[in-house]
C-alpha positions as CSV (number, residue, x, y, z in Angstrom):
1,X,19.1,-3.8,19.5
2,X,21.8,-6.7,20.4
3,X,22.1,-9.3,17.3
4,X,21.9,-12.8,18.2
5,X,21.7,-15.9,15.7
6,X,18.3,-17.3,15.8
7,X,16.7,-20.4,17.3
8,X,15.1,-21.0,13.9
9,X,16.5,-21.6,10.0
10,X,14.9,-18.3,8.1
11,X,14.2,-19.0,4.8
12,X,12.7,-16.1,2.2
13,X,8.9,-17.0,3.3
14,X,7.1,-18.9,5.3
15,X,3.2,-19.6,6.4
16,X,2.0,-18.4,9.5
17,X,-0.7,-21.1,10.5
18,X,-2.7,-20.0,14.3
19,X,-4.9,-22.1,15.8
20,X,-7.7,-20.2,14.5
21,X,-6.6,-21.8,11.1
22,X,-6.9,-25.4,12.7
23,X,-10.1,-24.7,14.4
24,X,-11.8,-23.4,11.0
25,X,-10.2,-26.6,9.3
26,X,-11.2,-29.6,11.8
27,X,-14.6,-28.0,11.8
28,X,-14.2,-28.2,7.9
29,X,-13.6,-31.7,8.0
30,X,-16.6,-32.7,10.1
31,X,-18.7,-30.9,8.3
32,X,-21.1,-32.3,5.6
33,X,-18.9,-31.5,2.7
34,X,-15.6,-31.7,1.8
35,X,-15.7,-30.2,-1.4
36,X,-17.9,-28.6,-4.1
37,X,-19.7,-27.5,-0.7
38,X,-20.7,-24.0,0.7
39,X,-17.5,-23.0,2.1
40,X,-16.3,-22.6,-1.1
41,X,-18.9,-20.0,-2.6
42,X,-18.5,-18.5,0.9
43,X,-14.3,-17.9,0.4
44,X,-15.1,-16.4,-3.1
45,X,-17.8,-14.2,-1.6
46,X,-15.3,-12.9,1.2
47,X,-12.6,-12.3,-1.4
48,X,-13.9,-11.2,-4.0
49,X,-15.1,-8.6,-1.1
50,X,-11.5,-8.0,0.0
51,X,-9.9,-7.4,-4.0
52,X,-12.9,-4.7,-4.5
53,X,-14.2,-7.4,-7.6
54,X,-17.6,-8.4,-8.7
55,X,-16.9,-12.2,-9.0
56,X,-14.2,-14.7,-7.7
57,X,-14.0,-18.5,-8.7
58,X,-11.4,-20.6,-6.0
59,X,-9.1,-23.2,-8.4
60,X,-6.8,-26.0,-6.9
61,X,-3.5,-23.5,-7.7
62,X,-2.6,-20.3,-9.3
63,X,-1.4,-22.6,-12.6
64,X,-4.6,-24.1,-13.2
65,X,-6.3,-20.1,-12.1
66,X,-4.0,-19.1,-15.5
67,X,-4.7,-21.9,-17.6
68,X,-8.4,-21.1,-17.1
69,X,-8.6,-18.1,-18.0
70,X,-6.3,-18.4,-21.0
71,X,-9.5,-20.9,-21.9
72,X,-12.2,-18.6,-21.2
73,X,-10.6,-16.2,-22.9
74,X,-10.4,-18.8,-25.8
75,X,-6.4,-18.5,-26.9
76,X,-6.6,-20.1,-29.6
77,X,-3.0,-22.7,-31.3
78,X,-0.9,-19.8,-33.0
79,X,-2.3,-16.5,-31.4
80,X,0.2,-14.4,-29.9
81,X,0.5,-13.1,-26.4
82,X,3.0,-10.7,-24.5
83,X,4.1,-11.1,-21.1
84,X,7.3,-10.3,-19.2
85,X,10.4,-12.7,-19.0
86,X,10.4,-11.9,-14.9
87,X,8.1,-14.1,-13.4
88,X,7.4,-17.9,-12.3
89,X,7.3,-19.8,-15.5
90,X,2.9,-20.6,-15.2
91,X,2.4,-17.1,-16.8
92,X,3.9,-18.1,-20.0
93,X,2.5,-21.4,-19.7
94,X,-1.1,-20.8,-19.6
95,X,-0.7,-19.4,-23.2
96,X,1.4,-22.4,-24.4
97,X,-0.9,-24.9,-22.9
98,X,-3.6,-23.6,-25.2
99,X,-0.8,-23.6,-28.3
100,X,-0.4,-20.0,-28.2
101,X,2.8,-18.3,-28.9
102,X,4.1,-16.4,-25.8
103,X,6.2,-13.4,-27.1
104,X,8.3,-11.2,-23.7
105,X,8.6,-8.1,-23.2
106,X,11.7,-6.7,-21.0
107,X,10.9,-5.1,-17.3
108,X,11.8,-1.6,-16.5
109,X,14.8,-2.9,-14.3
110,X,14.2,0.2,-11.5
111,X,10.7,-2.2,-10.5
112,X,11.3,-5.4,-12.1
113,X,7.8,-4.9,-14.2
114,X,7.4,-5.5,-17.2
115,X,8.0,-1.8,-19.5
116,X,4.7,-0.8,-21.0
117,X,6.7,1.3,-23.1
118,X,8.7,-1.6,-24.5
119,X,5.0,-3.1,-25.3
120,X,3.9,-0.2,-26.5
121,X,6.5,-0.4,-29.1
122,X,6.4,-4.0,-30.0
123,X,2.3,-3.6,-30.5
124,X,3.4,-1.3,-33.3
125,X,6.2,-2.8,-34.9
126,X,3.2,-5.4,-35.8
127,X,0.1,-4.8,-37.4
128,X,-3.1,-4.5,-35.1
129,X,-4.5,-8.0,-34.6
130,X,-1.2,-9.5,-34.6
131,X,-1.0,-10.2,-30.5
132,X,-4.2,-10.8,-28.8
133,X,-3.4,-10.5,-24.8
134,X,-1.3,-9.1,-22.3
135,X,-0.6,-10.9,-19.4
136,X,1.6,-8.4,-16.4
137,X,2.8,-9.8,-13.4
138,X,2.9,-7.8,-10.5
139,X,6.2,-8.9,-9.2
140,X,7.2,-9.1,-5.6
141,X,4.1,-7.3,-4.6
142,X,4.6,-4.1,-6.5
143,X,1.1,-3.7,-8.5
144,X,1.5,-2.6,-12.6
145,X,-0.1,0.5,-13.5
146,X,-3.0,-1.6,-14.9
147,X,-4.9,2.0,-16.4
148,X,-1.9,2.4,-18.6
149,X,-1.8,-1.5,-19.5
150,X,-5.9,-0.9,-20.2
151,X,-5.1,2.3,-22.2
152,X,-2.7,0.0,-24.7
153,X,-5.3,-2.7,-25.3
154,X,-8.1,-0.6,-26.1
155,X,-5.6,1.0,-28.4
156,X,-4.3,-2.5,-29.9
157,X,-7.4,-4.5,-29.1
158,X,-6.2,-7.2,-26.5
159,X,-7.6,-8.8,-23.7
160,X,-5.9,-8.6,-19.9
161,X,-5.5,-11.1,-17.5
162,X,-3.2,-9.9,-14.4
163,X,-1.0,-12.0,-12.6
164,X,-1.6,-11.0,-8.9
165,X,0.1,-14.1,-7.2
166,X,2.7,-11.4,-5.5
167,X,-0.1,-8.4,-4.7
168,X,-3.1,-9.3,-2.4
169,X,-4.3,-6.2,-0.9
170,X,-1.4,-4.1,-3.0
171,X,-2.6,-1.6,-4.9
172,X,-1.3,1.7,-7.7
173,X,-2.8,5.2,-7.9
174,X,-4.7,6.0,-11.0
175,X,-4.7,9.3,-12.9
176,X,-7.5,10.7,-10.6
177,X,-5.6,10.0,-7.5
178,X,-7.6,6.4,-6.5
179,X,-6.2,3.7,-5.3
180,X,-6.8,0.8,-7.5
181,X,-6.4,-2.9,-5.8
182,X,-4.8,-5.6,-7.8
183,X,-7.3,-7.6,-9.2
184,X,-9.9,-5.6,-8.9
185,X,-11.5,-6.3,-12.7
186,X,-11.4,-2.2,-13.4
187,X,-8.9,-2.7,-16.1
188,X,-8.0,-6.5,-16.6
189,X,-10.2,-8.7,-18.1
190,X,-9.4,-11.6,-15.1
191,X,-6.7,-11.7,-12.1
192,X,-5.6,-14.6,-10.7
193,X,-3.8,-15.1,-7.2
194,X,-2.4,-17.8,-5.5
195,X,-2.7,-19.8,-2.3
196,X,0.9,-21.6,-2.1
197,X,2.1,-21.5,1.7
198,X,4.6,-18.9,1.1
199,X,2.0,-16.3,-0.4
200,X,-0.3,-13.8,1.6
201,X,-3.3,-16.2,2.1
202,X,-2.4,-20.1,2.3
203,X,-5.1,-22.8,1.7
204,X,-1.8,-25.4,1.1
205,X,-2.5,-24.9,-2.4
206,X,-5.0,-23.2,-4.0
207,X,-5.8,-19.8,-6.5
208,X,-8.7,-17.5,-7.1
209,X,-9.9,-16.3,-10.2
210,X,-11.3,-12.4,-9.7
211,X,-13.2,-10.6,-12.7
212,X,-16.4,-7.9,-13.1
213,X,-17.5,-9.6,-16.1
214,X,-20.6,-12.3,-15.7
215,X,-20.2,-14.1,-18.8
216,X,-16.8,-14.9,-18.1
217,X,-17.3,-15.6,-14.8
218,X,-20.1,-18.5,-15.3
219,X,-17.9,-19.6,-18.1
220,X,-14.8,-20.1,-16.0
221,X,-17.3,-21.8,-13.0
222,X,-18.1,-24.8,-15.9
223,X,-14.9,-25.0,-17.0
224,X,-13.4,-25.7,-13.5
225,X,-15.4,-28.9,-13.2
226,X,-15.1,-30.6,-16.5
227,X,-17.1,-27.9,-18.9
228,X,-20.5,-29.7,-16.9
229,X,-23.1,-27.2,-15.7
230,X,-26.5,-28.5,-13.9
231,X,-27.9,-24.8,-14.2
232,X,-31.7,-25.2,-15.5
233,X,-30.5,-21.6,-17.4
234,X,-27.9,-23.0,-19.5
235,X,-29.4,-26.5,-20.5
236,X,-28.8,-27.1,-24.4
237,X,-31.7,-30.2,-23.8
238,X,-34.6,-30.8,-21.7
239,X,-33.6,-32.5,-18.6
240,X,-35.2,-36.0,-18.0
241,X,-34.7,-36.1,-13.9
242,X,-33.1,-34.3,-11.3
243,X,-29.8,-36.1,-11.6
244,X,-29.1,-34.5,-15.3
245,X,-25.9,-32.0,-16.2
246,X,-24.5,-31.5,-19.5
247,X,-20.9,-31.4,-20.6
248,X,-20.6,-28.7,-22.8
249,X,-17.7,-28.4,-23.7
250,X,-14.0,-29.8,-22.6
251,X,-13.3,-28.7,-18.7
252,X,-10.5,-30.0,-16.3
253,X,-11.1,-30.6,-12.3
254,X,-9.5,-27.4,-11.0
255,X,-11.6,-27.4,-8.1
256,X,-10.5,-26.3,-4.6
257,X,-12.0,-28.4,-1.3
258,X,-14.2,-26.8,1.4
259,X,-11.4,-27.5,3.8
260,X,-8.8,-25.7,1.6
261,X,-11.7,-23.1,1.6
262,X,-11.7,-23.1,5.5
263,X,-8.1,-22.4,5.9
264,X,-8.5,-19.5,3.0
265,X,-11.2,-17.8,5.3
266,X,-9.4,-17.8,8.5
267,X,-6.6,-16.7,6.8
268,X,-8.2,-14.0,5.0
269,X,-9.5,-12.5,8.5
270,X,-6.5,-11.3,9.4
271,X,-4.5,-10.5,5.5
272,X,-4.4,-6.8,6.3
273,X,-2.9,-7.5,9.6
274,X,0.2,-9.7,7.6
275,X,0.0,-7.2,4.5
276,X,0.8,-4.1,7.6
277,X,3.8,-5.9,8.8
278,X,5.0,-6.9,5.5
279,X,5.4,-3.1,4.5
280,X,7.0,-2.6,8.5
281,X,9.2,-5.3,7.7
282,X,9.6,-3.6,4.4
283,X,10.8,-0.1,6.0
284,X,12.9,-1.7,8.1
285,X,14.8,-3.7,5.9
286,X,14.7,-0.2,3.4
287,X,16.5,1.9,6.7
288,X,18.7,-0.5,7.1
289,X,20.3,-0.8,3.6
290,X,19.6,2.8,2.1
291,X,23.4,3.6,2.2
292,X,25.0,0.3,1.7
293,X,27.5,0.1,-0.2
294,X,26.9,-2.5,-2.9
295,X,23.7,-3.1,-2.4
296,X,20.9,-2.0,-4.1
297,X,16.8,-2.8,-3.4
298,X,14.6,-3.2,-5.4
299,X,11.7,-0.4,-5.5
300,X,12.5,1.0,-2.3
301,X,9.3,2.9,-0.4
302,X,7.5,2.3,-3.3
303,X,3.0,3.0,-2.1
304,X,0.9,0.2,-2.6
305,X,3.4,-1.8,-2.9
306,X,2.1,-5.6,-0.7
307,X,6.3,-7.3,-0.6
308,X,5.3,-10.5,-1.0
309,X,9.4,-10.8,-1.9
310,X,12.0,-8.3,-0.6
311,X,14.5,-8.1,-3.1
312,X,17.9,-7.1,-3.0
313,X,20.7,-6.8,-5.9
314,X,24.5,-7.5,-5.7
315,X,27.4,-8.1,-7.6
316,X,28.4,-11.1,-5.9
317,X,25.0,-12.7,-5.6
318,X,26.3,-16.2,-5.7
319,X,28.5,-15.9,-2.8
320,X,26.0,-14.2,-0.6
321,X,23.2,-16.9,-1.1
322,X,26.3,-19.4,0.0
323,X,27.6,-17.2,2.9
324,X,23.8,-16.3,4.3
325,X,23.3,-20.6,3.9
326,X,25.9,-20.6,6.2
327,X,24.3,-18.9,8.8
328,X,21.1,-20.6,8.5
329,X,19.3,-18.0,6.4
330,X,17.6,-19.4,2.8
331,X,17.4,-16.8,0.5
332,X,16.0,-17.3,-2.7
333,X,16.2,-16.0,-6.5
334,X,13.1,-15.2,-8.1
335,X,13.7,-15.3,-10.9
336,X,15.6,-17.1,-13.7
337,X,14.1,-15.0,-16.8
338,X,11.2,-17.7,-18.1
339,X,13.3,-17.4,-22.2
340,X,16.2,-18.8,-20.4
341,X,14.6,-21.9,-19.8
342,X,15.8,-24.9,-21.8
343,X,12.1,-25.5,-22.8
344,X,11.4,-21.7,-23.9
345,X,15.1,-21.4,-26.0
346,X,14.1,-24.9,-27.8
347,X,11.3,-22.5,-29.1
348,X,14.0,-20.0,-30.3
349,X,14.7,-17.7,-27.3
350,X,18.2,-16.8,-26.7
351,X,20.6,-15.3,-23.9
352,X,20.9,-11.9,-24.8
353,X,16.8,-11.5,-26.2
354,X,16.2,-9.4,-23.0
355,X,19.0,-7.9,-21.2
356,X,17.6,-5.8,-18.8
357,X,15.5,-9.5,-17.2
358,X,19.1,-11.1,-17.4
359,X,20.9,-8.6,-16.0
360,X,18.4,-8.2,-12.9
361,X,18.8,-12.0,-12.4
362,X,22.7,-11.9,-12.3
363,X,22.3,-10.0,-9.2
364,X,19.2,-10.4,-6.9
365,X,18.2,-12.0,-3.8
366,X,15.0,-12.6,-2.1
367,X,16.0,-12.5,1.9
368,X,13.8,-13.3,4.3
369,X,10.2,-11.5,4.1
370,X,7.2,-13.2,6.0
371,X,4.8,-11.5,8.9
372,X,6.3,-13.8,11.9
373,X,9.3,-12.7,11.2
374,X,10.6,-11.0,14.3
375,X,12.6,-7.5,14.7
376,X,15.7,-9.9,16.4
377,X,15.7,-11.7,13.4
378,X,15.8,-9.5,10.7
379,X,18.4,-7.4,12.5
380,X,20.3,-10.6,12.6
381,X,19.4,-11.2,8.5
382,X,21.1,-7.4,8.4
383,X,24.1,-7.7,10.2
384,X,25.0,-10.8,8.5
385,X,25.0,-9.1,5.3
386,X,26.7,-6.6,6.6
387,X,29.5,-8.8,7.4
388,X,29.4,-10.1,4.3
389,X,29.6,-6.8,2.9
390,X,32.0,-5.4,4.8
391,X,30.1,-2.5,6.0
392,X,31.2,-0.8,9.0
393,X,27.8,-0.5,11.9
């Protein structure tokens, strides 16, 4: 295949909208509703279908799907929760929003996951009681080994929520040989995903809450809409007309419009269709690089795996993300460890804390990854890191 530049900049992802998408969201927005409507039950129906869950609630974004469920799961100022210092700064959050006290674990730097063995020996350095929650992310698409994660809080009695932001439609292999979907409520307590353009499904933005359980799922519908429920079932009083609600307690507007909804749908018609071409993309990119030298990938071939980001590691990281600017590609780094943020080290944490994160940082690069991305192009992405390489053809 001849390598020519592109007509187009390339950055690390981008959304793919048809005009299916329009259609589905002009006939949104001449429709009765434009939000709280039936469009919106009708996306959580579909994907709560598509995860393999019992229940799905649609937020306005993946932050506000977190800080939810750190709510219905009622973290309370001072309890401590565990997640990994490789991921978008929101997972920590949630917990802090509530006044919890987030405490990291390092990743197992051959996936970038957080090492359920490194929480397995934190949970016992403390007495039982002393964390309350786990919160794994599954980073760049590859899904945790959520049985394992269950396995440890039944052990060390905490509660789950799974960041699935990176994993629509990816899925691990249990101990009996199933696939099990992220987010499909088997092992977590909740899953959240998220809607941002350069994710799987786009709604502009937008996040989905996915759980089995009922309670928590009626409790996270209230708290989306300001902790108000009109539900004759769960009245505390006697209603005096047909316009009465209660607030029961304090709720935010985390709502997503039917329009956002519309986009979701369409966009969900055809995720298996972008999930297949991520992981062709995927093989490609995984031929093309399996004997360069200086250059390493990140979980190569690995099953199940949905490559939301394709991730590769070098020495000289900083100079490649300059060079590929040069030739109009945008790669990205995902991510600067959340502990080395100046807001997480003025609570104590230092350079140094987790040095397998910090060392993965030093060194990766998100390249291009997103299902419109052509064969032309990525060969183009590959020979110009070749050349920045020095690698021979």
């Amino acid at each position: 295949m001849s390598v020519v530049a592109p007509t187009r900049p390339l950055p690390y992802g981008r959304q793919n909208i048809t005009e299916a998408d329009i259609a589905a969201v002009t006939a949104a927005l001449q429709a009765d509703y434009l939000t709280q409507g039936p469009t919106v039950a009708e996306f959580e129906k579909q994907f709560a279908a598509y995860i393999g869950a019992k229940y799905a609630v649609a937020v306005s974004n993946g932050t506000a799907a977190l800080h939810l469920c750190a709510l219905a799961l009622n973290v309370q100022p001072g309890q401590r929760v565990i997640t990994t210092p490789l991921t978008f700064s929101a997972s920590a959050n949630c917990v802090r929003y509530c006044g919890g006290e987030v405490q990291f674990a390092d990743i197992d730097p051959a996936t970038g996951l957080i090492d359920l063995v490194k929480v397995r020996a934190l949970l016992e350095a403390h007495p039982k009681g002393y964390f309350v929650g786990l919160i794994p992310v599954d980073f760049a698409g590859l899904a945790v080994d959520l049985e394992k994660a269950r396995q440890l809080a039944n052990e060390f009695g905490l509660w789950i929520i799974e960041d699935s932001c990176h994993s629509p439609g990816g899925f691990f292999v249990d101990s009996q040989g199933r696939e099990q979907r992220c987010g499909n409520g088997n092992f977590a307590d909740l899953a959240i995903f998220s809607f941002h353009p350069v994710k799987h499904i786009a709604t502009g933005e937008g996040g989905m809450i996915t759980t089995n359980s009922e309670a928590l799922f009626h409790h996270l519908l209230r708290l989306r809409t300001h902790g108000i429920t009109r539900d004759p079932a769960d009245l505390i009083r006697e209603p005096d007309g047909g316009w009465y609600m209660e607030m029961q307690e304090l709720g935010y507007n985390y709502r997503l419009p039917d329009f956002n909804c519309a986009l979701g749908l369409s966009q969900l018609a055809r995720a298996d269709e972008g999930l297949a071409r991520r992981r062709q993309l995927a093989a490609q990119y995984d031929a093309a690089f399996a004997h360069m030298p200086g250059l390493t990938v990140l979980a190569p071939g690995q099953p199940g795996h949905a490559y939301h980001l394709y991730v590769i590691q070098v020495a000289n990281r900083l100079e490649l993300y300059n060079f590929l600017k040069t030739k109009q590609i945008f790669s990205q780094v995902h991510y600067i460890p959340v502990h080395r943020m100046p807001y997480y080290e003025g609570l104590g944490w230092r350079e140094g804390d987790f040095p397998l994160a910090e060392n993965y940082y030093a060194h990766c690069l998100s390249i291009p990854m997103f299902p419109t991305l052509t064969d032309e192009e990525q060969a183009y992405v590959v020979a110009c890191i070749r050349e920045f390489l020095s690698v021979e053809g």
